[in-house]
LOTOR-796711 format. One record per residue: residue in three letters; x, y, z of N, C-alpha, C in turn. Coordinates in steps of 0.05 Angstrom, whole numbers, plus 5000, padded with zeros to 4 digits. Example, Ala and Ser with C-alpha at 12.3 -4.5 7.8 and 13.67 -1.06 7.14 Angstrom:
2
ALA526448865156524649105156526449345156SER525749555142527349795143525850015157
//
This chain:
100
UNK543784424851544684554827545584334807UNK545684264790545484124772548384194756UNK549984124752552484194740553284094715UNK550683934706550583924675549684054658UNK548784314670546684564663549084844654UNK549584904641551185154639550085334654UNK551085444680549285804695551685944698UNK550686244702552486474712553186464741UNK555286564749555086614787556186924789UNK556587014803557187234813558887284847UNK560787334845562787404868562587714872UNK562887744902562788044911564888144931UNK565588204933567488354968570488484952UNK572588344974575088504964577488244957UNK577988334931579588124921583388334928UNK584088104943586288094953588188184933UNK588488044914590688084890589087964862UNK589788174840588288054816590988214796UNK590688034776592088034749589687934726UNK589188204717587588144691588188344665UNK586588304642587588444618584688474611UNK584588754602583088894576584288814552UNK582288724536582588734502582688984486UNK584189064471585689344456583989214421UNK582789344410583489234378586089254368UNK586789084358589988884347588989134320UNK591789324330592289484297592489484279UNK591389624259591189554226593689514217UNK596189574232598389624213600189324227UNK598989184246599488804252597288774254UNK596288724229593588394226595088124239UNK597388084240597687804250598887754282UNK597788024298598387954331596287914339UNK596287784361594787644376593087884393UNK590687784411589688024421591588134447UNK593287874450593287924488596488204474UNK597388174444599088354448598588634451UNK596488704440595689014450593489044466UNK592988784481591488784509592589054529UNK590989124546592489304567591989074599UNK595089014607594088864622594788944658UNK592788974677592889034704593788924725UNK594489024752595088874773594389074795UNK592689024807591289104834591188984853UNK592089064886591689034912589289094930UNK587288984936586089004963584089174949UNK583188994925580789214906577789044912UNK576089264926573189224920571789134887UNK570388904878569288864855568988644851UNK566788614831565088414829566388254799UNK566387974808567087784794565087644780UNK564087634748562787424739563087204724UNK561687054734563786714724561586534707UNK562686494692561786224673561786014674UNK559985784679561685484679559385284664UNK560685154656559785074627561084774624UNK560284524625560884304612561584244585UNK559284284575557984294546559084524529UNK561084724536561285054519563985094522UNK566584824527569384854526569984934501UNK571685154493572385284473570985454465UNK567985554480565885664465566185874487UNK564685884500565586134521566586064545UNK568585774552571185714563572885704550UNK575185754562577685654545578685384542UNK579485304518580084964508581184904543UNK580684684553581284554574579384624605UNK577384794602576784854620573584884621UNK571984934645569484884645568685204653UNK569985364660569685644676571885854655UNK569786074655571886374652570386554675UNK572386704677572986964698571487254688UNK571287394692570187674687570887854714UNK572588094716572288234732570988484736UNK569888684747568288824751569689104764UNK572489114764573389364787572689554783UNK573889654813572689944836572790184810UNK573790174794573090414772570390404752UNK569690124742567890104728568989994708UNK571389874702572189754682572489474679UNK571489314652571089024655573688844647UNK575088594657576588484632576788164646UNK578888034636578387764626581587744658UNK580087554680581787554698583987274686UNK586287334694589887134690589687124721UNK589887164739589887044767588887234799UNK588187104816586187264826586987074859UNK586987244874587187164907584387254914UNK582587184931580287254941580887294966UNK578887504981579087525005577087345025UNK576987225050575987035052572487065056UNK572187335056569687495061568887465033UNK569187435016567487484989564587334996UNK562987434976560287274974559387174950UNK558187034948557986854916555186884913UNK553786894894550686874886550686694866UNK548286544855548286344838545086404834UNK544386354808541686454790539386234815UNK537286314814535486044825533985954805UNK534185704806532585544794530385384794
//
């Protein structure tokens, strides 16, 4: 794999502990808060769902965050997506990576 290449990966099984947030649209009546303030943000135990991940050299600040080569995506047992803040994996997960 080549890690000067930006690809997608994909995680599967049961994530132990996760802390993540949905994005809310920031209300007409505060144009000047941030998104994470009317974010709705989660915490789930011993949840089935699929993780997709970004990693990127070349795309820090673009679709990583300033300092980083990777963002998170979670997938949970309901069907809802959002932007993972911290995550325990269980040691069973499985990972997939695009072929090239």
């Amino acid at each position: 794999m080549d890690l000067d290449k930006p690809f997608v990966f994909k995680v599967t099984g049961i994530i132990d502990s996760i802390n993540y947030h949905i994005l809310s649209p920031i209300p007409l009546n505060k144009p000047n808060s941030s998104h994470r303030d009317s974010s709705k943000n989660i915490f789930k135990e011993n949840m089935k769902g699929d993780i997709i991940g970004f990693y990127s050299k070349k795309h820090e600040g673009i679709f990583t965050h300033n300092g980083s080569f990777i963002h998170f995506h979670v997938v949970d047992d309901s069907g809802h997506t959002g932007h993972i803040d911290n995550i325990t994996l269980n040691k069973n997960v499985s990972i997939y990576f695009p072929e090239f």
